[in-house]
N, C-alpha and C positions, 0 to 999 in steps of 0.2 A: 199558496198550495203548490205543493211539488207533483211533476211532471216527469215522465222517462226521459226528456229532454236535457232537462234541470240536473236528476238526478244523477245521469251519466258526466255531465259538466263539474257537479260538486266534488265527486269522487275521482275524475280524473284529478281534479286540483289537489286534492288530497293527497293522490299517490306521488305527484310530481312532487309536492312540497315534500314529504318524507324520503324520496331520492336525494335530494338538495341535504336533505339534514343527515343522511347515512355519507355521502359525499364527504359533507363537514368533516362529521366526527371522524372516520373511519379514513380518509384521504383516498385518492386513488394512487394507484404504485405508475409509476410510470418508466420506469427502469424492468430488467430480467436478472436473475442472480442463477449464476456458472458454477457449478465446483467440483476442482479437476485434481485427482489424485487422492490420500490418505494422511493422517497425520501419525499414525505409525512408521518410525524412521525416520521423521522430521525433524528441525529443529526450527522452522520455520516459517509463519504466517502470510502468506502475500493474500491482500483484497487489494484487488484495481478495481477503479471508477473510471469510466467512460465519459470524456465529454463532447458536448454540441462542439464549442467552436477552441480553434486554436488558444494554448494556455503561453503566460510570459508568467507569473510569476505563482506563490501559493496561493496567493488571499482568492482567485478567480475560483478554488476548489468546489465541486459541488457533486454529493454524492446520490441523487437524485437518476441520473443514466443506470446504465445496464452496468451490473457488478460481476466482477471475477474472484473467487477466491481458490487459491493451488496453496500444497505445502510443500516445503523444500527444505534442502540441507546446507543450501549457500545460495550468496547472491553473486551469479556471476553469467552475466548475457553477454559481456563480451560487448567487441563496438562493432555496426555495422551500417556501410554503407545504404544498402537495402534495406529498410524495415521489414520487410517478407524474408528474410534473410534469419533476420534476430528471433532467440528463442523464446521472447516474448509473442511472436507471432503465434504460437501454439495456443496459446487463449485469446486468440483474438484482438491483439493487442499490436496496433503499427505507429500509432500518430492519436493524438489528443486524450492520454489518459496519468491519470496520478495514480500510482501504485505504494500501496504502505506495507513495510517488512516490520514483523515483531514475534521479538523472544526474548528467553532467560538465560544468564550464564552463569556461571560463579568462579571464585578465585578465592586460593586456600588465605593468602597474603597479603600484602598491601603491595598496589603494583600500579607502574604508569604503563600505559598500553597504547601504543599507536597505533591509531586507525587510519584508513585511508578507502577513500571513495573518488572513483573513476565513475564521470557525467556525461552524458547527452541529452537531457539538458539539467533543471535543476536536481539539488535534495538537501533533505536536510537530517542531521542526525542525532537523536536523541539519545542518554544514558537516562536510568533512571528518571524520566521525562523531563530533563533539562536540555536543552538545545547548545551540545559543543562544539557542531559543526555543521554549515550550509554555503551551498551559493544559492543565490537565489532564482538568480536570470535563465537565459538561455545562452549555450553555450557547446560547442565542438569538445567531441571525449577528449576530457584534461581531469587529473589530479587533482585534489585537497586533503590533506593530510593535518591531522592535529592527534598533539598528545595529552592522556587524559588521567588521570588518579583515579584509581579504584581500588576501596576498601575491600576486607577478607569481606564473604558473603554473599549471596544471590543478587542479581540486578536487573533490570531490562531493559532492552535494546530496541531501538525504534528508528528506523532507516523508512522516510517519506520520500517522492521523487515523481519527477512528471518528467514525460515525454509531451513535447509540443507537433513540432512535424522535422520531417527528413530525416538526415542520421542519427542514429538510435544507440545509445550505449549507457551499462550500468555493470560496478563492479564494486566488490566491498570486501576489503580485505583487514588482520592487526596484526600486530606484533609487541615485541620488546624496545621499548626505545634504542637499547643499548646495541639490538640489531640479533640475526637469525632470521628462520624463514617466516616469511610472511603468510596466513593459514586465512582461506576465505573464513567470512563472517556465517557462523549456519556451522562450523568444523571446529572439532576441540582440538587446541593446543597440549603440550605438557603444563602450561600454567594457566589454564583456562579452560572452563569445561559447558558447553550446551546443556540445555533441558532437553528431552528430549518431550514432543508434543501427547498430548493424552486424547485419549475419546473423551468426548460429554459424558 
């Protein structure tokens, strides 16, 4: 026979277990999500993730921390001694985070287009999700430049990249192989043209 005693014991167990299984299913968030600016006038996605502890290379990736997402029209922060300095510091971002850029561009032609990305520390760079160019490591802003084929057509572009600590720098620019100005990534060329981003 049950008792107020009892009765209060069973029912707590009750509720605790159904905590436990809302838990389960439902996970708890343990990150915050940021987002700064419009995608009107955009041509370009940035969500950073925040992490615990200093990063060396991709595979440590994990997007479980506080996220940032901004729209922009190029990727260009520039190098800087000072992480408080860099204009990544405006969303809160100085030391331990991976940042991923994406968009569309197209090209009327069949064209080889040389890219180039300026690091502190690694990235990696994707065309239509193939991987044409990375360093992987850590590393003082320096150059990596590779040339690429692309067909007449729409395609997309996915620039990944993490800042581990100290000097902080990213830059991402293309061109024509054969040479002319070099147009940040996010800005349309005469032979190259951005999406530009939509509302939901």
């Amino acid at each position: 026979m049950l008792n107020k005693r009892n009765i209060l014991i069973v029912a707590t167990a009750i509720i605790a277990i159904i905590i436990v299984i809302i838990t389960i299913e439902v996970g708890i968030q343990t990150g915050s999500k940021k987002e700064f600016g419009e995608k009107h006038g955009n041509t370009l996605v940035m969500k950073a993730y925040k992490q615990s502890d200093y990063i060396t290379n991709f595979e440590s990736f994990s997007d479980e921390g506080d996220q940032v997402v901004t729209y922009l029209n190029s990727i260009r922060f520039g190098n800087h001694e000072n992480p408080k300095e860099s204009p990544f510091a405006q969303y809160g971002l100085t030391e331990k985070f991976f940042a991923e850029f994406t968009g569309k561009f197209s090209v009327d032609d069949q064209k080889e287009v040389m890219f180039s990305v300026y690091s502190d520390d690694g990235f990696i760079l994707y065309i239509d999700g193939e991987s044409v160019s990375r360093f992987s490591g850590n590393r003082g802003y320096a150059e990596t430049k590779i040339s690429v084929p692309v067909s007449p057509g729409e395609h997309s572009l996915k620039l990944r990249y993490y800042q581990s600590g100290g000097h902080i720098g990213l830059d991402a620019y293309y061109l024509l192989p054969e040479g002319g100005d070099w147009f940040p990534i996010g800005t349309d060329a005469p032979f190259l043209k951005f999406k530009e981003l939509v509302d939901d």
